[in-house]
N, C-alpha and C positions, 0 to 999 in steps of 0.2 A: 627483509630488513624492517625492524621496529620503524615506525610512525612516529614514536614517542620523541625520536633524536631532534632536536628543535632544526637543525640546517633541512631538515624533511618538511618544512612546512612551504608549502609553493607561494603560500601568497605574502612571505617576507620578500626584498626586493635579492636580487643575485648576489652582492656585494654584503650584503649582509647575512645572507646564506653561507656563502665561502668566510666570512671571518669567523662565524661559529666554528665551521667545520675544521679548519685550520689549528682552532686552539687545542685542538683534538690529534692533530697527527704527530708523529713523532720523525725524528730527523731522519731516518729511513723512508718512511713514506712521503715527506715532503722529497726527496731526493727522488722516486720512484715519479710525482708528480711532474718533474720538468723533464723528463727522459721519453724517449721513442723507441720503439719496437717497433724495426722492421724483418718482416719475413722472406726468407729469400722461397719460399714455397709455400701458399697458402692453406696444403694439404699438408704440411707437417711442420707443425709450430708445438713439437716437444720440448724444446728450447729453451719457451718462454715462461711456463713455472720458475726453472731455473735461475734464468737470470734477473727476471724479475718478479720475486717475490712478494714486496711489497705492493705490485699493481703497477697500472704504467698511467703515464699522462696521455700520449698519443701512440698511436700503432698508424703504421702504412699500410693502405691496401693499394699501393701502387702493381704489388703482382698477382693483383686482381685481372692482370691485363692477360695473365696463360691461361684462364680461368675456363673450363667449356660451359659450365653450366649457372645460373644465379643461385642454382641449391650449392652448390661449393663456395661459391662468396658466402650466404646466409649461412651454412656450416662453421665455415671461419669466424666471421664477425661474434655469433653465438660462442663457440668455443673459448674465444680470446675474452670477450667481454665477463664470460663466468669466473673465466680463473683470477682476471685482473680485479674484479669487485670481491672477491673471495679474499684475495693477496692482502688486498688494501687495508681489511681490519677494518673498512667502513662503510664498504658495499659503493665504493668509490667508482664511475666508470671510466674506462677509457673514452678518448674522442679517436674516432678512426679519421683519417684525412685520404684526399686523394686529389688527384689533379683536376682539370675541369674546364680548360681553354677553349677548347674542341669538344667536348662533352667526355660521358666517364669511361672509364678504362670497363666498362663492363659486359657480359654477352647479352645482345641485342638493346644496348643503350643506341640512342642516338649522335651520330656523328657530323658536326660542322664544320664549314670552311675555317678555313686561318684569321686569324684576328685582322690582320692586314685586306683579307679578304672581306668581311664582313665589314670592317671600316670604309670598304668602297661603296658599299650598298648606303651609308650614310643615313640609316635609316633607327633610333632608337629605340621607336617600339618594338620592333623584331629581336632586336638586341635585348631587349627586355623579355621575350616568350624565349628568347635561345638560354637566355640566365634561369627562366623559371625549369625549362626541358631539363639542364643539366643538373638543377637542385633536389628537384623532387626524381630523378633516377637515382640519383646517389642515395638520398637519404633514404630510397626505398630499399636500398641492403646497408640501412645504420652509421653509412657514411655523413656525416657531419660538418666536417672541415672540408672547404672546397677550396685546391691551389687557384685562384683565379679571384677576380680580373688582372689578366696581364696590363699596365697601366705604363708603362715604359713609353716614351714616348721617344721618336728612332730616326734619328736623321743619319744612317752611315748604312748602307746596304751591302757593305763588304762582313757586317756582322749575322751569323749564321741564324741568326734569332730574329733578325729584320722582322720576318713574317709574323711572328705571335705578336705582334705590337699593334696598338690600332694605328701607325705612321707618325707622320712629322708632327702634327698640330697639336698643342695641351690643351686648345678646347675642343675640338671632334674628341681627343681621346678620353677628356672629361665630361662630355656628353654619355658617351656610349658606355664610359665605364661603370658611371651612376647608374644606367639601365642597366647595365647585366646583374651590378652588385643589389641593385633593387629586387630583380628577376630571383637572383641568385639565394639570399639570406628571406626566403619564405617560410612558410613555417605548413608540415601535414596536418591533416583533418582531426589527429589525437594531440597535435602543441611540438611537435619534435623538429627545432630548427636549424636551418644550415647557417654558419659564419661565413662570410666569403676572407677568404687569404689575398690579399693585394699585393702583387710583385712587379716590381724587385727595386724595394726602398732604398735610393731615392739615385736617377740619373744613370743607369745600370750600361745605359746605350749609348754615352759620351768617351768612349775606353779609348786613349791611345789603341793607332793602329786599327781601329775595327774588333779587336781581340777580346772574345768573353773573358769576362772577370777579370779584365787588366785593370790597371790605372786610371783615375776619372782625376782629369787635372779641370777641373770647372768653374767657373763664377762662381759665387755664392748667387747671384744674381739673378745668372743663366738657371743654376740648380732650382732656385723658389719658383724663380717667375712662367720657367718651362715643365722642366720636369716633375716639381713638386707639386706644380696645378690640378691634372688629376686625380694624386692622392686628395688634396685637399677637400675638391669637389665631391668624392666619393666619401669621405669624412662627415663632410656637412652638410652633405643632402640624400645620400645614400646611404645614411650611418653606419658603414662599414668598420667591421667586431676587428680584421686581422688581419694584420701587416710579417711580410718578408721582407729583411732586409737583402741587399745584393750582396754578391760576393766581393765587391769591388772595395778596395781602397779610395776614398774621397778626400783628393787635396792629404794626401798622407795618413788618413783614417781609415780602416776597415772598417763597412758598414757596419758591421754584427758586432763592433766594439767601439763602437762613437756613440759618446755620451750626448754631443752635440747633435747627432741626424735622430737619436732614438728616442732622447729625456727631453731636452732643448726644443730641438725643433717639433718632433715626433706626436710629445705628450704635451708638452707644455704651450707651445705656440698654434698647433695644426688642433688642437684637442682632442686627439685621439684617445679613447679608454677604452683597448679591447687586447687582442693577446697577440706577439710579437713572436715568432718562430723561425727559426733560422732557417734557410737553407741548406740543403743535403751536404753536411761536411764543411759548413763554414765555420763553426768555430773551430774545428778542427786544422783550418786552413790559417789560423789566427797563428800558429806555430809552425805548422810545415812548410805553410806558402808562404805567408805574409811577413812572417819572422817578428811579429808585435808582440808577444807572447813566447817567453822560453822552455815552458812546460805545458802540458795538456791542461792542469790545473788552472796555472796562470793562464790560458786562453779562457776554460771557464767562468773563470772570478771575472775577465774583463768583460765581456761581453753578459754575465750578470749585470753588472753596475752600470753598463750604458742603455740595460734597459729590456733585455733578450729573456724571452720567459720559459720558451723548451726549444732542449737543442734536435733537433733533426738531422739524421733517418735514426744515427745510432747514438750511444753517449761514449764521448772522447771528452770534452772539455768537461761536462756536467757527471762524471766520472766515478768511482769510490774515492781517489782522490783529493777532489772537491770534498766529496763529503768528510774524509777526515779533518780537513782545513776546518772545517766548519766547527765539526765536532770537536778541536783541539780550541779552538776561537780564536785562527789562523785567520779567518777570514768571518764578516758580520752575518749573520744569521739572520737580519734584519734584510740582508739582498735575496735571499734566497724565499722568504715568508712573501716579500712581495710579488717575487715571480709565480708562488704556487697560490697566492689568493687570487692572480690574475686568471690562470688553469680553470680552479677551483671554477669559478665567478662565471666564466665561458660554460662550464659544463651543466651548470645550473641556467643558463641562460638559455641553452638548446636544447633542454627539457631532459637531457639525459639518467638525471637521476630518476625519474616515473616511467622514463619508455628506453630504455639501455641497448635494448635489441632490435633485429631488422625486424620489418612487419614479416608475420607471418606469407606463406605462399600465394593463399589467395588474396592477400592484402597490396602483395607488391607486380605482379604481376603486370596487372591491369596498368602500371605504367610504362612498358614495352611494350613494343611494336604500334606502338599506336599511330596510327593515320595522319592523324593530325601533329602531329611530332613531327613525321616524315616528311609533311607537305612544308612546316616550316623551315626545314633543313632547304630542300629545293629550294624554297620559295629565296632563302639567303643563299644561297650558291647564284641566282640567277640575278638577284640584285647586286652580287659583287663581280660581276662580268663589267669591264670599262672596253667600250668600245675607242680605240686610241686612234686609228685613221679609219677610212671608207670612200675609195672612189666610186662608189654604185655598186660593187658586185656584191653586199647584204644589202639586206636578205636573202639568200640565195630563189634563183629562179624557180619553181616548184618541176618545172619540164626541163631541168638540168640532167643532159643524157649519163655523162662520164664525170665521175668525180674520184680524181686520185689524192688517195689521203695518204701521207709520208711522215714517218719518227715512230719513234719507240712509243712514247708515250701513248698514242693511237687504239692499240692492240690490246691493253689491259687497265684494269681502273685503280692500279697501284699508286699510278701518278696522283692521282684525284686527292690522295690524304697526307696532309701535309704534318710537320713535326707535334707534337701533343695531341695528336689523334690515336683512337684504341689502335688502329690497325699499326701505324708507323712506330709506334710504342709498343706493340704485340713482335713485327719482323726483325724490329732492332735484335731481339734475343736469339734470332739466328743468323746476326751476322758474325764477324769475327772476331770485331771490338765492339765495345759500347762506348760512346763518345757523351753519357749522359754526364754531367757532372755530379761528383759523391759515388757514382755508379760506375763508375771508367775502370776498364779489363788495366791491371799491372800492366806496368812496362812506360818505358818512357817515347816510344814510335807507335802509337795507337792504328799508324795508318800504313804496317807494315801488313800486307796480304798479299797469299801467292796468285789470288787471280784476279786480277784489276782491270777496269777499265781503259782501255788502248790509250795510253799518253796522259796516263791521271795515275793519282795513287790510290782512290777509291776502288771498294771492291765491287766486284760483278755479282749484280744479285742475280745470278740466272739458272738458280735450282727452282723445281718444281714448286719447294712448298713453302716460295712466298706465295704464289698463282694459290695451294691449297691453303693455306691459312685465309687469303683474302674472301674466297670462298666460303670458309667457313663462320667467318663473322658478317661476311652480305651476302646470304646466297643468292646466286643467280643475277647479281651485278652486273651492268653492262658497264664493257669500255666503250669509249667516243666512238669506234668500229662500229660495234654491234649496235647502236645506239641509232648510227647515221642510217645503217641498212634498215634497221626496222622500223624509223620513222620514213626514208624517203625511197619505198620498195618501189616507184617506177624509175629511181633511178641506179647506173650499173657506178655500186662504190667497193673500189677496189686498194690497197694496200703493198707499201712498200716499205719497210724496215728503216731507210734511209740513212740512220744514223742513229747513234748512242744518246746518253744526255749529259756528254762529257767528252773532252779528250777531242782528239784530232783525227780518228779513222775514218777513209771516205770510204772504204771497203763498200759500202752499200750505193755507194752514190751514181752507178750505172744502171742500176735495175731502176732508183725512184726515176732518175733521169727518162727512163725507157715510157715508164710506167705513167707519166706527166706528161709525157710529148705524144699522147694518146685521151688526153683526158681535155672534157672542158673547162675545167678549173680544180684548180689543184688547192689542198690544205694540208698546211703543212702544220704538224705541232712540235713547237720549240721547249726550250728550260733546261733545267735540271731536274733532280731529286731533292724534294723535299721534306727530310725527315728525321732519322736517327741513327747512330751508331754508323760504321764505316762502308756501310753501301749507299749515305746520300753525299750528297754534294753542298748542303746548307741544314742546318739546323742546330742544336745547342751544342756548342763546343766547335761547330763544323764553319769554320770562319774563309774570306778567302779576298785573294786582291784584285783577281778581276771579276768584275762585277757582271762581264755582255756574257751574248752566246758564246758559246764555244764554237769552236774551227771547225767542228764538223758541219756544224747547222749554218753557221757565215756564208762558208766554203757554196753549202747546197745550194744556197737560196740565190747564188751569183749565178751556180749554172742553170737553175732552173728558170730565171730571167730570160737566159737567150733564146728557150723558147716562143716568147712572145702569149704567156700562158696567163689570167690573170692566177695570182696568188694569194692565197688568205692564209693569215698567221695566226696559229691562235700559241698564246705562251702561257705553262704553267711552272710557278715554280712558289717560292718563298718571297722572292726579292722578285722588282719587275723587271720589264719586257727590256734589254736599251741595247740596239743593235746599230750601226751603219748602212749594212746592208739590207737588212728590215724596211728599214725607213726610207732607203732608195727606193727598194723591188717589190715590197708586198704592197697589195693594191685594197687591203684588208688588213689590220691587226688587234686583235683582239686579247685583252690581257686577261687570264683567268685564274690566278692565282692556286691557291689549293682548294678546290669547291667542296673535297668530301664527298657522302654518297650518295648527293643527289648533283655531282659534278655533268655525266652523261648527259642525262637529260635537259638540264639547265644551258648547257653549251647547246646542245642542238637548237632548243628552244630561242636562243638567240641567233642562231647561224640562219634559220629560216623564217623569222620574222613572228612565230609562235606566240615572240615575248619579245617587246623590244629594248634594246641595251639600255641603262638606266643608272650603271655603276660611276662613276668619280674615285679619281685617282688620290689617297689621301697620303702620296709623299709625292714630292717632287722626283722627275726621274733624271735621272744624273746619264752623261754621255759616258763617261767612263770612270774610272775610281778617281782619278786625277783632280776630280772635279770634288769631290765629296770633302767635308759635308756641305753639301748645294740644298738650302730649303727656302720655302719663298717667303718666310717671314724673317727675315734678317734684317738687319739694324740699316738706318739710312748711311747712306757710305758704303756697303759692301757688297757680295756680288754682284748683278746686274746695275747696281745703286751704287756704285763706285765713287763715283764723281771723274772730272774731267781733268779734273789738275791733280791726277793723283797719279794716274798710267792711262795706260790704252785700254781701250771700251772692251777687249776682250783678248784672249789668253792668245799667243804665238799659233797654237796649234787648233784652238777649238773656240767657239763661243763662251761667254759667263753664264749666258742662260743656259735651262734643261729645257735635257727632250723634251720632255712632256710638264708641264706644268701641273701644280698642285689643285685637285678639284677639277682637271680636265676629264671630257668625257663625252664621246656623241651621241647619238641617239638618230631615229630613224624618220623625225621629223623634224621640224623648230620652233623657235617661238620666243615671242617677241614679249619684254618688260618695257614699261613704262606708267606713266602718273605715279612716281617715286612720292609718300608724303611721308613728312617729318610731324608728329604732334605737336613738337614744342622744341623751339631752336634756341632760345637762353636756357640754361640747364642750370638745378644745381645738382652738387655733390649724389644727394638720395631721391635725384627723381627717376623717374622710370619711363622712356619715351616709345610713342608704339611707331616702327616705321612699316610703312605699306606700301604695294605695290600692283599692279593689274599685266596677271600673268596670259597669253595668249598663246593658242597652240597653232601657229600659221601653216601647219602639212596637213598630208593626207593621211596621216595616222596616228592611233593614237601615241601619246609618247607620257615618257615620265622626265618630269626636269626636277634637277635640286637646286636650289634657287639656296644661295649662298651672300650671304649678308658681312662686310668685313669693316673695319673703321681701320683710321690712322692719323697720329697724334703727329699733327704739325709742325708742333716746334714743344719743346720736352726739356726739362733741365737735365736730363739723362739720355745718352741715344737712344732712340727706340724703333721699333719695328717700323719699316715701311708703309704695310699692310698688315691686319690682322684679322684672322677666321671670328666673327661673333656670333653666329647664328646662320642655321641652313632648316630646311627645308624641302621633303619630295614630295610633289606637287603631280599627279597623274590629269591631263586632259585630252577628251576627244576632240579629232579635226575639226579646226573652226571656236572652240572653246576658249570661253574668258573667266579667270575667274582673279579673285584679288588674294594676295598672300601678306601677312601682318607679321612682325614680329615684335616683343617686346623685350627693348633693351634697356636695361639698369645703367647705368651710370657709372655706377660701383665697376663695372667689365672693364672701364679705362684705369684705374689702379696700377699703380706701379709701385715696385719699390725704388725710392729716393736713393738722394747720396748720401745719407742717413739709416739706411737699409729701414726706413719706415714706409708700409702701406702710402699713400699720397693719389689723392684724387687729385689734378693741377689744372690750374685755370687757361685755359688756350681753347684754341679751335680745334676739333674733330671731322674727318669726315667721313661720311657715311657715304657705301660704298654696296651695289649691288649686283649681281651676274652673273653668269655661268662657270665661271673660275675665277682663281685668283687673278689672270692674266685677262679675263676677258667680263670687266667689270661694265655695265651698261649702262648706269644711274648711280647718281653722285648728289649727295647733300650735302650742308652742314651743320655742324652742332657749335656751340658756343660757352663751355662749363665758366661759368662764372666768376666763382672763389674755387680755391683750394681749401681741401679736409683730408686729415688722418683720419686712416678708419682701420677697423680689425681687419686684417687679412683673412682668418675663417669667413666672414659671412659675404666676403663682396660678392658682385656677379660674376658666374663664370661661362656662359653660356645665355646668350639670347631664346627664350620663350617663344 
């Protein structure tokens, strides 16, 4: 391409690049700009000359994930990128996207735990190397667009997505978000940068019923001050390029067609300038599902003008259609200019006009299999281990003769990858449905299969080649089995099937029985599946109302009690651990989420004291669905906070509090806080106070604490939060060690919206609040804010330093 065209000059700014460029295209090409091409086969994309001619704006490499080789991604990405700057008339490229929560869909990328998982390790630099891991693999096969940070913030664990979220809290999730999106939107050695995609705009996890993509009947209140936090934070301090809207209707709004969530709030008030992409079949849902839109068109045109820039995976609303409207001047030409100078502007911004294609072979290489990849992947599996009870039997004994291990999960490292993982996104395609959404098998019984698991309607994944596929993306993988025997060969570990990860057959429950009442301590591993399409038990699409074990694993762990055996639980799944009989009979319970595949290891390493547990629990855990939504920053007056003259302190049948408390977590020593100091106890509005502390490691080992910093506004012209998360920190010291931990907190963090829906800094007392959990606070100051100030909601504080 000539040099001469002036949008070719790099050192004009993006936005002024795309408006040259623009005045240049003709209403085909801008039409071809907001459209996606997706391929159902990366090895045969004849298709897409065809249908699009003019060049595309985004292509999916989401089935990148049946891929065997990176020379067949880099084949494809080449292939498509030629014909679409060819089409275009302007040497225009596509942006390929792909997902990114767990890292990419690629052969030999790197694979991490669940968001939910990594939010337990509470740790943001890691969160920041896991953001940079999965940037620079992608963009090493011309990948660009990264679906991710998932920024949902998820107080209902009957929702099948629980897991990809970093949990309850909008400041942990706007901590970590910022780090990944920082990690994430880096740029390679030749200027070629990733956008990170933030989902799923705005409140996706407030749905009647627990049910993906239902109804969010919400506060405005609730929506800004919770859910919309971490966008925010990731806005304004991790200047993140790209936002998803959800699928969900808000207060009678479909995200993807609310002028209010996308222009209003989105652009206008949150200051967001970067590019806005639907989810898979949402505007399409603007007419089949949501009924807001009476034609395909008409869902186009809407969700234009609320702000949406390309529609995703295929084009239904943004259509020929549309394009007639437009062309007849049925519809403004002015909506459509602004969503392709948005495109435009994005693609010039990630260098794609100079460097269009994947690096060459020995260019990209060298970012697989890397060592240090891998060691970060563990190193986050082992940090999101929460150790939840411990009567003495961890670490286990090193001269431990018989150690009977029981559950499905045990046997294979299937369990290990949870939903938006290569591997769980690879097996989905052989099951029977796909449960993805945009991507869902016809038919209206998705969870109709002939062979299911005993007393569920999930199906039985028990063909060889999910065991060969797993193989083929990590060879030579150990399960928690193989794992145990090869780290602890003096002692005799043996297996028993025990039971399913679902459903009610005790079928097995004689053998583990047998097999237990011969052993010195028994581990048992509990869950479900978590993952995709009709052989897991939770993940997108895959919703459900009870939230414990299943009857088979209850059932076991009552008989394995009468043994008199100790019991160690370790549970993996999407959603946590919350059992009755758990919490009676294991003498040991260990919550391990989806670890990925450095899951093996990282569990052993904390089963034997290798590595000592270090994780915090970042939702609160609910005793049954009944309970839900149970989070521990609820407003004065509510759950546990009821008050006295309102009813009784707790439900007929069960407590108001959870299991497990938010930010619980033990560890294998203790340690003591105290000389709590405040800088400065009259505040105003824009000061910034450092609060300190002198951490002490009172065991005999070393241990890691997360020293957890929270404030609560006294009295409030609005209810407000009892407690609230401000600031954490992991803190590692050896037995006998002191060291002091500082944080500096803004001011700005105590911000609310008024009953004037305006920002409001308010004059009253604060307290300052420190300790190992939300429930187990040790030190206590206070603050004193002086006057009251309005301020911009962009720049408050959102997170303690």
């Amino acid at each position: 391409m000539s040099t001469m065209n002036p949008w070719m000059d790099k050192h004009l700014p993006a936005d002024q690049r795309a408006e040259l460029l623009l005045s240049e295209l003709s209403l085909d090409e801008k039409m071809a700009q907001v459209s996606c091409y997706f391929p159902t086969d990366i090895t045969d994309t004849a298709d897409f000359a065809e249908r699009f001619p003019r060049g595309i704006g985004e292509v999916s490499a989401l089935e990148a994930r049946s891929a065997l080789t990176l020379d067949d991604v880099a084949a494809f990405q080449r292939r498509i990128q030629l014909e679409a700057m060819k089409g275009s008339g302007h040497g225009i490229p596509a942006i390929f996207h792909m997902e990114g929560l767990c890292g990419a869909y690629l052969p030999g990328a790197t694979s991490f735990p669940s968001g939910l998982g990594r939010a337990a390790g509470w740790n943001v630099d890691l969160e920041r190397a896991v953001g940079e891991i999965v940037g620079k693999q992608e963009r090493a096969l011309g990948i660009t667009h990264t679906l991710a940070p998932v920024l949902d913030v998820s107080r209902d664990p009957r929702m099948g997505r629980h897991g990809e979220s970093y949990g309850e809290d909008p400041s942990l999730s706007a901590a970590l978000g910022v780090a990944f999106t920082l990690g994430l939107q880096d740029e390679d050695p030749v200027g070629r940068r990733t956008e990170a995609v933030a989902k799923h705009f705005v409140g996706s996890h407030h749905t009647e019923g627990g049910i993906h993509g239902a109804y969010l009947n919400v506060p405005d209140r609730t929506l800004l001050e919770v859910y919309g936090k971490p966008f925010q934070a990731a806005i304004t301090l991790g200047g993140l390029r790209g936002i998803m809207p959800s699928y969900n209707s808000v207060g009678g709004e479909p995200a993807s067609a609310s002028v209010r969530l996308l222009t209003t709030l989105l652009r206008e008030q949150m200051g967001f300038d970067g590019l806005v992409v639907s989810d898979y079949g949402a505007v399409g849902n603007l007419h089949t599902t949501q009924r807001t839109a009476q034609s395909a068109p008409h869902a186009g045109l809407a969700a234009l003008r609320a702000g949406m820039d390309v529609e995703l995976h295929v084009p239904y609303g943004f259509g020929p259609e549309l394009r007639d409207w437009f062309a007849e001047g049925r519809a403004d030409i002015a909506l459509l200019d602004r969503a392709v100078h948005q495109v435009l502007a994005a693609k010039f911004r990630m260098g794609l006009f100079e460097h269009p294609f994947a690096p060459e072979q020995t260019d990209r290489n060298h970012y697989f299999h890397v060592p240090a990849d891998t060691r970060t992947s563990v190193q986050s599996a082992r940090e999101s281990l929460v150790l939840l009870r411990n009567d003495g039997v961890l670490p286990l004994r090193p001269d431990v003769q018989r150690i009977a291990v029981i559950g499905c999960h045990a046997a294979t490292a299937r369990f290990f990858f949870g939903g938006y993982t290569h591997y769980s996104m690879a097996e989905g395609k052989l099951a029977a449905n796909s449960s993805m959404a945009g991507l869902t098998t016809s038919g209206d019984d998705l969870r109709t299969v002939a062979n299911t698991v005993p007393g569920t309607s999930i199906e039985a994944s028990d063909s060889p080649a999910y065991e060969e596929l797993l193989q083929r993306q990590q060879p030579g993988i150990r399960s928690l089995l193989d794992e145990l025997r090869h780290r602890m060969p003096d002692s005799e570990v043996d297996w028993a099937y025990g039971y399913s990860f679902a459903g009610d057959d005790d079928s097995g429950h004689d053998e583990a029985v047998a097999l237990a009442a011969h052993a010195d301590v028994v581990l048992l591993t509990l869950g479900g599946k978590h993952g995709t399409a009709s052989i897991a038990s939770m993940g997108e699409g895959i919703d459900a109302t009870d939230i414990n074990l299943p009857p088979c694993q209850d059932d076991l762990i009552t008989k394995l009690a009468q043994l008199g055996k100790p019991i160690i639980g370790l549970h993996l799944d999407g959603r946590p651990v919350s059992s009755d009989a758990a919490d009676t009979h294991l003498a040991a319970l260990l919550e391990a989420w989806s670890p990925a595949e450095g899951g093996a290891e990282a569990i052993v390493d904390v089963l034997t004291g290798a590595y000592g547990p270090s994780g915090r629990l970042p939702v609160s855990v609910a005793r049954n669905a009944g309970q839900v939504p149970i989070y521990y920053n609820h407003s004065y007056g509510s759950a546990w906070h009821q008050g006295g003259s309102v009813g009784f302190a707790d439900y007929v049948d069960a407590p108001h509090t959870p299991r497990y408390f938010f930010g619980h977590g033990l560890t294998y020593t203790t340690f003591d806080y105290a000389d709590l100091t405040v800088s400065k106890h009259q505040v105003e509005a824009d000061d910034t106070v450092e609060v300190s502390l002198t951490l002490t490691n009172t065991g005999n080992r070393s241990g890691t604490e997360v020293v957890q910093l929270y404030v609560g506004d006294r009295f409030a012209s609005v209810s407000r939060p009892v407690v609230e998360l401000a600031g954490f920190r992991r803190v590692t010291l050896e037995p006998g060690h002191t060291t002091k931990v500082s944080f500096q907190l803004d001011i700005s963090q105590m911000a609310f919206l008024d009953a004037a829906m305006r920002w409001r800094i308010e004059a009253g007392e604060v307290d300052v609040m420190v300790g190992a959990s939300s429930q187990d606070l040790r030190l206590t100051d206070t603050l004193s804010i002086v006057a009251d100030a309005l301020i911009d909601g962009k720049t408050r504080g959102f997170y303690a330093r």
